[in-house]
Each structure stands twice: as structure tokens, then as C-alpha cells.
C-alpha positions as CSV (number, residue, x, y, z in Angstrom):
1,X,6.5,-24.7,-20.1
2,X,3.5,-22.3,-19.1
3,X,1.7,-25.3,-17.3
4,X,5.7,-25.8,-15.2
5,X,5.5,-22.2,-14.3
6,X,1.9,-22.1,-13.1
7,X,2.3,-25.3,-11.4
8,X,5.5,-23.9,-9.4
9,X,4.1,-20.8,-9.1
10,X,0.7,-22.7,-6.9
11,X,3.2,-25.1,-4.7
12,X,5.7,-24.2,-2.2
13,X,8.6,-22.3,-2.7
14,X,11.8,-22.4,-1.1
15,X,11.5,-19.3,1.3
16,X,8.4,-21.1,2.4
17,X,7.2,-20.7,6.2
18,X,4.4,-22.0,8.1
19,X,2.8,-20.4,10.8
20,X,4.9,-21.3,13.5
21,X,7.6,-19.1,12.0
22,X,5.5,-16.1,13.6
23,X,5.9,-15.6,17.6
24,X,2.2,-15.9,19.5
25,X,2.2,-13.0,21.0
26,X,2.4,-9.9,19.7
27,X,5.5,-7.3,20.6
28,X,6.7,-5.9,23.4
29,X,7.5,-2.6,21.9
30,X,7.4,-0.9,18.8
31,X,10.9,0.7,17.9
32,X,9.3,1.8,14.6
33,X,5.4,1.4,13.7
34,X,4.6,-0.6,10.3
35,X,1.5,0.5,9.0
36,X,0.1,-1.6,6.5
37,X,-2.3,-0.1,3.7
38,X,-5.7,-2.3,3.8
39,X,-8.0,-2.4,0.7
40,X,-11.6,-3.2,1.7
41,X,-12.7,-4.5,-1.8
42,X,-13.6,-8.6,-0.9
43,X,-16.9,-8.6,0.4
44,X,-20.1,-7.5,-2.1
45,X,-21.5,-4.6,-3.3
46,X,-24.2,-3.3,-5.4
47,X,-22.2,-1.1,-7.7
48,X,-20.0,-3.7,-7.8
49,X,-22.3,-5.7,-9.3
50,X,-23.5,-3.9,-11.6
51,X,-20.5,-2.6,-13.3
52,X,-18.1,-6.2,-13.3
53,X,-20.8,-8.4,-12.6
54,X,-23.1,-10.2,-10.2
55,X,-20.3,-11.5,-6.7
56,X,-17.5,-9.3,-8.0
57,X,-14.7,-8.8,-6.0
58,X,-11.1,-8.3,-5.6
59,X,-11.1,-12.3,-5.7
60,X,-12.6,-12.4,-9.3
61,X,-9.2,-10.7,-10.7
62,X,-7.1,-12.8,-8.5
63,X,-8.1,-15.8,-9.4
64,X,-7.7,-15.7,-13.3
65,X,-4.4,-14.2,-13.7
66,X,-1.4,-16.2,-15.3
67,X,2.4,-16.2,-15.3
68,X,3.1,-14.4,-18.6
69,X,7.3,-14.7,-18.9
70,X,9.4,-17.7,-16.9
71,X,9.4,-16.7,-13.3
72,X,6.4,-14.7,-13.3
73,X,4.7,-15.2,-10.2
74,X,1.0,-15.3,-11.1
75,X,-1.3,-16.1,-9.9
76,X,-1.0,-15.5,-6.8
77,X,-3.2,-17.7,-4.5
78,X,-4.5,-16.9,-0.4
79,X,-3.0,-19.5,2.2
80,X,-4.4,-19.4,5.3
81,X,-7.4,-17.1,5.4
82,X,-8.7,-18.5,1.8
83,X,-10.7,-16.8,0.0
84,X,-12.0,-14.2,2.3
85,X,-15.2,-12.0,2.7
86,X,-14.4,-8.8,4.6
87,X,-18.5,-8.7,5.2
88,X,-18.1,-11.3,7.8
89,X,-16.4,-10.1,11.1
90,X,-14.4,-13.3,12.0
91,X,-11.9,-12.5,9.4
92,X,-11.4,-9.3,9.9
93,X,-10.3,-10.7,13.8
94,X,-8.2,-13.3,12.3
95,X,-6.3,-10.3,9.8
96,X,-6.0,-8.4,13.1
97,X,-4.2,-11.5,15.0
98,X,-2.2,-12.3,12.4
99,X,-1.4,-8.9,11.9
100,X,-0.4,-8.9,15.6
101,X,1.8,-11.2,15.2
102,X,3.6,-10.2,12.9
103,X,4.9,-6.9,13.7
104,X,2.3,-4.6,11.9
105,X,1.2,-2.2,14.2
106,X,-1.9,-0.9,12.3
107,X,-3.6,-0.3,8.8
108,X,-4.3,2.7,6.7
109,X,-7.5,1.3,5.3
110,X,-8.2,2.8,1.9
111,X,-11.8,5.3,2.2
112,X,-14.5,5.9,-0.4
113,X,-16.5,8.5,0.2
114,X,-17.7,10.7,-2.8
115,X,-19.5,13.8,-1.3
116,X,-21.5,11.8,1.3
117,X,-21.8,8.7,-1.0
118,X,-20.1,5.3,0.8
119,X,-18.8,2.4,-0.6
120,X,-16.9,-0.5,0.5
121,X,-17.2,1.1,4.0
122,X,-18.3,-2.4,5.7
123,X,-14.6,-3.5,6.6
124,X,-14.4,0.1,8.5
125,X,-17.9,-0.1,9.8
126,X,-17.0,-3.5,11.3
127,X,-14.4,-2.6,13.0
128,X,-16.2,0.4,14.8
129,X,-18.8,-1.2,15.7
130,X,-16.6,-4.5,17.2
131,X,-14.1,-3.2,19.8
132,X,-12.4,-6.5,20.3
133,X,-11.3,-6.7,17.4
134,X,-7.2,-5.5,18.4
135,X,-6.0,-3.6,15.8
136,X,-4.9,-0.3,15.3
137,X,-6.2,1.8,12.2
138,X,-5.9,5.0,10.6
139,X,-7.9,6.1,6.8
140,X,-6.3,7.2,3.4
141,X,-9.2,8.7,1.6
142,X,-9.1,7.6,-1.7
143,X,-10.4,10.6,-3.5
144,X,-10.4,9.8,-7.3
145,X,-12.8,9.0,-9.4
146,X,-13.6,5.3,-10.0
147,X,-13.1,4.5,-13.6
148,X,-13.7,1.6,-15.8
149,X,-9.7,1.6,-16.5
150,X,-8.8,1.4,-13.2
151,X,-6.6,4.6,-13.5
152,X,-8.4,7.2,-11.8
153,X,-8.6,9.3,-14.8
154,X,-11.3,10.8,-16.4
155,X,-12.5,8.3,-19.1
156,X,-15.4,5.9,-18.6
157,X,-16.3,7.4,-15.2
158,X,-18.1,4.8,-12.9
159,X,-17.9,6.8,-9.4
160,X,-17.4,10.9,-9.7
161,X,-15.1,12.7,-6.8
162,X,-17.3,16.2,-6.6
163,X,-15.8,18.8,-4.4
164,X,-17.5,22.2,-2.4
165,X,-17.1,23.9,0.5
166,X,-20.1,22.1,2.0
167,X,-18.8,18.7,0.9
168,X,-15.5,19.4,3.0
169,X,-17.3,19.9,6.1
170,X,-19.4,16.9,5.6
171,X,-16.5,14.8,5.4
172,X,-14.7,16.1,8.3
173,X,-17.8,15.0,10.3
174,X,-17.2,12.0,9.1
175,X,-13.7,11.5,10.1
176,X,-15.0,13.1,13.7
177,X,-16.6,9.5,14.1
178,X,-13.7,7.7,13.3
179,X,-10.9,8.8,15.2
180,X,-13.0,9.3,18.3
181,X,-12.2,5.5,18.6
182,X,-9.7,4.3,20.6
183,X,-8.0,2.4,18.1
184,X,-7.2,5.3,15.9
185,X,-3.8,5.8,15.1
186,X,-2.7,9.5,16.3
187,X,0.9,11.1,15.8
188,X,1.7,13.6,18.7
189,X,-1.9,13.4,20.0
190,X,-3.4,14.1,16.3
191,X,-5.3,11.6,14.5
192,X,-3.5,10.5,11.1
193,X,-5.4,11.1,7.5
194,X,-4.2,10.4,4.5
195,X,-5.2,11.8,1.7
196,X,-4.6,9.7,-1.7
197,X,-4.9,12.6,-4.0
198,X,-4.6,16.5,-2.7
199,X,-3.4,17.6,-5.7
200,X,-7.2,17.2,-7.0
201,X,-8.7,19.2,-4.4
202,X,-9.8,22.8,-5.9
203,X,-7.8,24.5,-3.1
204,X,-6.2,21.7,-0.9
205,X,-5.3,24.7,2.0
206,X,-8.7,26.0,1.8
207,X,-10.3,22.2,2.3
208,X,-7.9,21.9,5.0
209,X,-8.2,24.8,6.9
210,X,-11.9,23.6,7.2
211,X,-11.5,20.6,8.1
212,X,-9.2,21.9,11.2
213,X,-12.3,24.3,12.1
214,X,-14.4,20.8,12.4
215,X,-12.2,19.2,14.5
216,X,-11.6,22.1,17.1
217,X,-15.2,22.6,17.2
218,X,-15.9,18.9,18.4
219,X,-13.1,19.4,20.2
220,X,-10.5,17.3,18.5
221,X,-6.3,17.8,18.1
222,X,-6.2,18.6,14.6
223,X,-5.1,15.8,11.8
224,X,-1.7,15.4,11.3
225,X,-2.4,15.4,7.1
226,X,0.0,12.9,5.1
227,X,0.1,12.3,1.4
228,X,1.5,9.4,0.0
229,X,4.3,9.9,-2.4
230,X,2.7,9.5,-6.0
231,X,1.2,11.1,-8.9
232,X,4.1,13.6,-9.6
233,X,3.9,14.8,-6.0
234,X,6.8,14.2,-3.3
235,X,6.6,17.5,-0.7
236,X,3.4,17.7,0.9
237,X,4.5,21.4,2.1
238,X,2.7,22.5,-1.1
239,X,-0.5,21.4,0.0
240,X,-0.1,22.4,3.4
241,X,0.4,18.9,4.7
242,X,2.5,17.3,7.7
243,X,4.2,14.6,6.1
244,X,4.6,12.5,2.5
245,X,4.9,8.6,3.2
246,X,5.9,6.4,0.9
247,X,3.7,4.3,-1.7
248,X,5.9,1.9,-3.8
249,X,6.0,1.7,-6.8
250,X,4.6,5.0,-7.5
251,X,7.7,7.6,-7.8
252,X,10.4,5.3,-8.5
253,X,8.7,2.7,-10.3
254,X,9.2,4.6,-13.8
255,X,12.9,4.8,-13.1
256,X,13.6,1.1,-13.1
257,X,14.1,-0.1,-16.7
258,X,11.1,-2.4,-18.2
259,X,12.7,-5.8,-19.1
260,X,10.1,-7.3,-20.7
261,X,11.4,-7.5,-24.5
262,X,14.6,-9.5,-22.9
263,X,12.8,-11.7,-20.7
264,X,11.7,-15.7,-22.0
265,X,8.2,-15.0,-22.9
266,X,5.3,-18.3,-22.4
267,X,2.9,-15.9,-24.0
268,X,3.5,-14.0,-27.5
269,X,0.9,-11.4,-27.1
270,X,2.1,-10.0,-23.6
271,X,2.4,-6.2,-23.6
272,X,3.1,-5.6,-20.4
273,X,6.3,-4.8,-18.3
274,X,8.4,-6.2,-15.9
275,X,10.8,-4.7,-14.2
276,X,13.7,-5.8,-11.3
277,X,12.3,-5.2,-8.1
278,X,16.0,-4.6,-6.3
279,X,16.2,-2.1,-9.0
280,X,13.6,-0.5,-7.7
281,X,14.9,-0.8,-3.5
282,X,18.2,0.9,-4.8
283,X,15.6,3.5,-6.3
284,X,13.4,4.4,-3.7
285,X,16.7,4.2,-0.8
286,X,18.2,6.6,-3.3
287,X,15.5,9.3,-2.7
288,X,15.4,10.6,0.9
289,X,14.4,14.2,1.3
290,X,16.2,16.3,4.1
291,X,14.0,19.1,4.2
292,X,10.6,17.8,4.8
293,X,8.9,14.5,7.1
294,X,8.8,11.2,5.0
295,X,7.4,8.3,6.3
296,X,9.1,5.9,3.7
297,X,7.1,3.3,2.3
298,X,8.1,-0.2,0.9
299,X,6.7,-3.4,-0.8
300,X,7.1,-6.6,-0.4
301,X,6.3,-6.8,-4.3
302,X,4.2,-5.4,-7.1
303,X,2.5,-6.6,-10.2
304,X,-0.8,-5.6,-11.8
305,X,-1.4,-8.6,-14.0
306,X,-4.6,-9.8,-12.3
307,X,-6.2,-6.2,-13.2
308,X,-4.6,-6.2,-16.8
309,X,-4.4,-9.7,-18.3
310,X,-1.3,-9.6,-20.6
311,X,-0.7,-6.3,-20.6
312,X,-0.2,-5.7,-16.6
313,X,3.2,-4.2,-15.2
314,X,5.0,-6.2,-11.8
315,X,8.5,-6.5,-10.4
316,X,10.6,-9.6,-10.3
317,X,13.2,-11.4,-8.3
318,X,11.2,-10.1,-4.7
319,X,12.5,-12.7,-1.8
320,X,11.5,-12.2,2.0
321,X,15.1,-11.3,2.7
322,X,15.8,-8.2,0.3
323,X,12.5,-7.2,1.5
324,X,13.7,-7.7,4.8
325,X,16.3,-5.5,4.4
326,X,14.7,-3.0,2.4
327,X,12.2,-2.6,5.8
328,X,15.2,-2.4,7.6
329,X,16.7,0.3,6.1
330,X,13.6,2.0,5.7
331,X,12.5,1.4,9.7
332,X,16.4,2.8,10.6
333,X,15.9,5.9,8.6
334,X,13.2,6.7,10.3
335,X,14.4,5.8,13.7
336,X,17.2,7.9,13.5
337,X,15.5,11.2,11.9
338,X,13.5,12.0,14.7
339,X,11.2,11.6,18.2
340,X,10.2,7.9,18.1
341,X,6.2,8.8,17.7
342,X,7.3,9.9,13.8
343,X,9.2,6.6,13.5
344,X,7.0,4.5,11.2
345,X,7.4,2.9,7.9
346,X,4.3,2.4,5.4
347,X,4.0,-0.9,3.9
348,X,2.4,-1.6,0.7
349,X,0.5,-3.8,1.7
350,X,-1.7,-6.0,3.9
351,X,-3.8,-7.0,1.3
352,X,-3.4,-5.8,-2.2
353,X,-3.5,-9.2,-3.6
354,X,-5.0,-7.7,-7.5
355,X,-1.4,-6.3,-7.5
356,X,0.7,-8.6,-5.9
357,X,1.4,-6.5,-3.0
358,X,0.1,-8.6,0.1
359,X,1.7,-9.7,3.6
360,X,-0.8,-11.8,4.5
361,X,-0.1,-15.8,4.1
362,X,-0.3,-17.2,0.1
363,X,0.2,-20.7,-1.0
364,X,3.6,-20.1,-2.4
365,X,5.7,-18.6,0.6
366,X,3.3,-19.3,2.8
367,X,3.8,-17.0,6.0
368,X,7.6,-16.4,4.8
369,X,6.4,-12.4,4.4
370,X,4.8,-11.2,7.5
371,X,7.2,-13.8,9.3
372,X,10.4,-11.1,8.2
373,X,8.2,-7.9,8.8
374,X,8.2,-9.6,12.4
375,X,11.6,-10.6,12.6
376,X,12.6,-7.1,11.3
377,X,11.1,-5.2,14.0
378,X,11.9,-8.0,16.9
379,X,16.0,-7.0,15.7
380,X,15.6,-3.4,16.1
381,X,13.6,-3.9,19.5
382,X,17.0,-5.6,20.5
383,X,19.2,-3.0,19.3
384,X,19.9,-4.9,15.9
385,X,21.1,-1.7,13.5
386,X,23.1,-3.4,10.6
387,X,21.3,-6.4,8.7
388,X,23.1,-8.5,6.0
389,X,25.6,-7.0,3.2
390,X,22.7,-7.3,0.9
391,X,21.5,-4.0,0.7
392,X,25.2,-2.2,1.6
393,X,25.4,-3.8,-1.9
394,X,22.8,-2.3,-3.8
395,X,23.6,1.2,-1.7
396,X,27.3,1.3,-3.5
397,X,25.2,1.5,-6.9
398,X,23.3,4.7,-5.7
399,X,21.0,5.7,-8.6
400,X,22.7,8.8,-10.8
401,X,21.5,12.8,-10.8
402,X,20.3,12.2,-13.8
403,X,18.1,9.1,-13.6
404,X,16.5,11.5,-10.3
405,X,16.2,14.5,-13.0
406,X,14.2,12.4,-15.3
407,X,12.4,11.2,-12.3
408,X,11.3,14.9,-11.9
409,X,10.5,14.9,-15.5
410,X,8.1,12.1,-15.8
411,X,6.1,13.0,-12.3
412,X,5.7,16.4,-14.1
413,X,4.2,14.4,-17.0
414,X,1.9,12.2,-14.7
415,X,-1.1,12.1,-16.7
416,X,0.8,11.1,-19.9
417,X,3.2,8.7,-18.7
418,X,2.2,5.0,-20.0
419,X,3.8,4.0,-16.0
420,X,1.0,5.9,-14.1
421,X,-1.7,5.1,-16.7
422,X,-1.3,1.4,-15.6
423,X,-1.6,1.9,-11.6
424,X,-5.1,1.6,-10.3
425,X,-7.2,3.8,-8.5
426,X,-7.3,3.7,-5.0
């Protein structure tokens, strides 16, 4: 029965497009901006090496994952673009085109930098130094330590996040270069940063306030700051931010029951969860603030099982058309809050193929992914504002006051909660 699943799970599925599902030219106009967040770990590094081994990268975990339960899609193997090496500039033109082409109007591309130390910065480098490469960017800077867990915590430290008041200015210069190019992604005339983590910052107002000193000095607008929405933290007004976007499944993944224990097992010793991932639409829709900018965020799915062999939480029951209409929704929200230069939706993600979270092509459903993130925001271009009863559905089983009070409750508990435990660093 294992051998059945993995052999489905590695041939075509249903939903299955090729590339000619995608039009060859990218759009006309952008009703709503999709940014994808990009992780830069496939290409080499020497710390990389070290700590997992000589070639490590994102690749090694991919590639050895298994389907735990029937219907657990793992593992989940590239289409297309294969096996890819960010190092090499070629593919980081073919992400772009096919990016391009399928509706995504930039990346957030995740940022190392601890105090003035760089790694995986050759994705980022490449595309500075390479201006044909056509595709908009912006940074998240992923500032957490790098552990041995994968958590970000404080055990088994690899890579240490140290903070000071000449560290902040450092970094600023360093974002200076970056959204000085063209390509950078700007909100009202400001350049957008993310920032993964403020609530680890010392004094996140006082880092900021810097930074804005920087940028006026080198004569730059000053950042339009976003957090995404996770770790316990929903309003970025505490830190003194712009905006909160959102980073699924972080915040509502903890309210979805874990089926697991019900589900037909086709290995004894898993210990890990799985969870609905409608469930988890109907949680995040449920959510909207009025009293502060979100730039919601969805996924086309979720599942850490390649970073935690038998023991790694993921979503099931994902197709390209509830995710479809989860974008939708999400890109309508947003369209009708405010000025179209705040109408984007985050997507999570381009590339995030360790936890099943990935738009580019795989062998399974082939281009069926970016192919509905295209036709999504092709419909709205054309005035499209209702999508199929799908999601009208899941919006007449609204999740209850309570389940958002013990929501509350478990981001107040972040560092204890066994949900957040199991979601990687950055």
C-alpha cells in the first residue's frame, strides 16, 4: 500500500497541467500584486556543509521524504526546472519567466544577515548584479537564530542573531543597496521590508527609528515596514510597523484540528499531524482585522515532512481550485479595502518545496498551481468578482468566538505550543 501511494504520489494527478496551460506573456495589469516568498537555500554553502554535510541543500530533504498516511502527498518532486541550483544564473531567469507568466508579480526573498555576517545571499546577489533578469523583488529579513531543530529557538544554536545600535545601522546600509534597484518593490514610493521576527528586536521602535535616519540620509522614502503574521503577533502597530501580511499556516494553523490518530496510517511510528487544509481557508478568511493594514497571505499547501521524517506536520485535501478561490477571496479583500498600490496578497510560496509550499511546476500537478494563480488574477483584470460556490460554502461555517479566543491563547503561548515548535526558521 506504501509503494501505491508513493507511486501515485510521483505520476500525474488529475488536476494535472502542462505548460501551455500558462499564457506567454505576462499581464497587462495587475488588479492586485501576488508576491511570492522565495527561499534561497538550493545552491551550496560552506556552513551548510559543515553542519548537514558536504552538497547540502534544500534538495537533500526533499528528496527523501515519504507519504506517511493514505493520501499523503510526499514526496514531493520538481517538474520542469529539476533539481535546481540557485548559484547558476540561468535559473533564476527561467523562475522569473515562469514567474511572469503566471501572475506573480514579485518575491519577498527570505535575508540572512547576522550583524554583518551573509549567507545564502547568492540568489540576491545574482539578481543585482543581472538586470535582465525581469522580476520584481522585495526582502524579508529573516532574523532568528539558525538552530539545529529548525525552530528558531534557542537550543543547539548554529547561526546567532546579535543585536546593537551599531548593528542596526549596518544593516540599513545594507538594504540602501538593495532597493536602490529598479526592481525593488516600493508601496506609495517606499521600498517594502519585511521583517520575519520584530518581536526579537531589543527595542523594535528604537531599531526602526534608525533605520529611517539611514534612509533619509542617503536620501531614500522611508520603508514601508511589514511583519508577517506569526509567532503570536498579528498588529504590527505594536512594533511601530505599516502593515502585517499574511504567512500561512502560522496563526491559524493551530486552530485546525490534527487528524492524524483517525487517518489510515502506512507507517506505525508516525508522530506527526495532519490537518484539513479547507479547514484551515475557512480559518484564516475568518480573521480579518478592521483596524489595522493586512496584506493577507495564502498557501497553496503545507507540510513539513521532508524536514521531520515521521514526525512532520502538513495539510491535506489542497486542489488548485480551493486554492484558487482561497487567492480569490484573499486578492478581493484586498482590492476592495483600499488605493490599489496596497492591493496585494502574499503567497506562501514560490519555492518552499522542504514544506510543501511551492508554485513552481512538480511532477504531480505539473503546472496546475501557478497556472490558477494566473487565471485568478487574469478574472479580476476582467472585472471577475464572484468565483465558484466553493468557498461561499466554507464562508457559511465561519470559525466560532471561541475557537478565535483560544487562537489568542495559544499565540500567547508561542514558545510552548508543540504547533510553532515544528515550523522552521526562516
Amino acid at each position: 500500500m506504501a509503494y501505491n501511494q508513493y507511486a501515485a504520489n510521483v505520476g500525474i494527478n488529475p488536476y494535472y497541467k502542462e505548460r501551455d496551460a500558462l499564457p506567454a506573456a505576462s499581464p497587462d495589469a495587475y488588479p492586485v500584486k501576488f508576491i511570492a516568498y522565495y527561499l534561497p537555500q538550493y545552491h551550496k554553502i560552506a556552513e551548510n556543509d559543515t553542519w548537514w554535510g558536504e552538497g547540502f541543500t534544500e534538495w537533500t530533504n526533499v528528496a527523501k521524504a515519504l507519504p506517511r498516511y493514505r493520501g499523503h502527498y510526499q514526496p514531493r518532486m520538481p517538474g520542469a526546472l529539476g533539481f535546481y541550483d540557485l548559484s547558476n544564473p540561468n535559473t533564476i531567469r527561467a523562475q522569473a519567466k515562469l514567474a511572469a507568466q503566471g501572475g506573480v508579480y514579485g518575491f519577498c526573498i527570505h535575508d540572512y544577515w547576522f550583524d554583518g555576517k551573509q549567507v545564502l545571499e547568492t540568489p540576491l546577489e545574482i539578481i543585482l548584479a543581472n538586470k535582465d533578469i525581469d522580476i520584481r523583488f522585495c526582502i524579508n529579513w529573516a532574523n532568528e537564530n539558525w538552530t539545529r531543530t529548525w525552530d528558531g529557538l534557542e537550543k543547539d544554536v548554529l547561526l546567532q542573531q546579535r543585536y546593537s545600535d551599531e548593528g542596526d545601522i549596518a544593516y540599513a546600509h545594507h538594504l540602501i543597496k538593495l532597493v536602490r534597484d529598479h526592481r525593488y518593490i516600493r508601496i506609495e514610493g517606499r521600498p517594502l521590508i519585511m521583517v520575519y521576527r520584530p518581536s526579537l528586536l531589543p527595542d523594535a521602535a528604537a531599531t526602526f527609528k534608525r533605520w529611517k535616519e539611514v534612509f533619509r540620509s542617503e536620501g531614500e522614502s522611508e520603508p514601508f515596514l511589514v511583519m508577517p503574521q506569526a509567532f503570536g503577533n498579528d498588529d504590527p502597530r505594536q512594533f511601530g510597523m505599516d502593515a502585517a501580511a499574511g504567512f500561512p499556516p502560522h496563526r491559524c494553523g493551530a486552530l485546525v484540528p490534527n487528524r492524524a490518530s483517525s487517518l489510515p496510517l502506512l507507517d506505525s511510528t508516525f508522530r506527526g499531524e495532519a490537518r484539513a487544509y479547507d479547514k484551515l481557508v475557512e480559518a484564516e478568511r475568518s480573521l480579518r482585522p478592521n483596524d489595522y493594514t493586512l496584506f493577507p497571505g495564502v498557501c497553496p499547501n503545507w507540510d513539513n515532512e521532508a524536514r521531520k521524517p515521521g514526525r512532520g506536520a502538513g495539510f491535506y485535501g489542497s486542489t488548485p481550485q480551493l486554492y484558487g478561490d482561497w487567492l480569490h477571496d484573499a486578492a478581493t479583500y484586498r482590492i476592495g479595502y483600499d488605493d490599489q498600490d496596497r492591493a496585494i496578497v502574499f503567497i506562501n510560496a514560490w519555492n518552499e518545496w522542504g514544506e510543501g509550499a511551492y508554485l513552481e511546476p512538480d511532477r504531480h500537478y505539473g503546472y496546475a498551481y501557478l497556472a490558477e494563480t494566473r487565471h485568478v488574477l487574469d478574472g479580476l483584470a476582467s472585472g471577475i468578482a464572484k468565483r465558484s460556490a466553493g468557498l461561499t460554502d466554507h464562508a457559511n461555517k465561519s470559525v466560532k468566538p471561541s475557537q478565535i479566543r483560544r487562537l489568542v491563547n495559544v499565540g500567547r503561548r508561542i514558545t510552548r505550543s508543540s504547533w510553532y515548535r515544528i515550523v522552521k526558521q526562516r
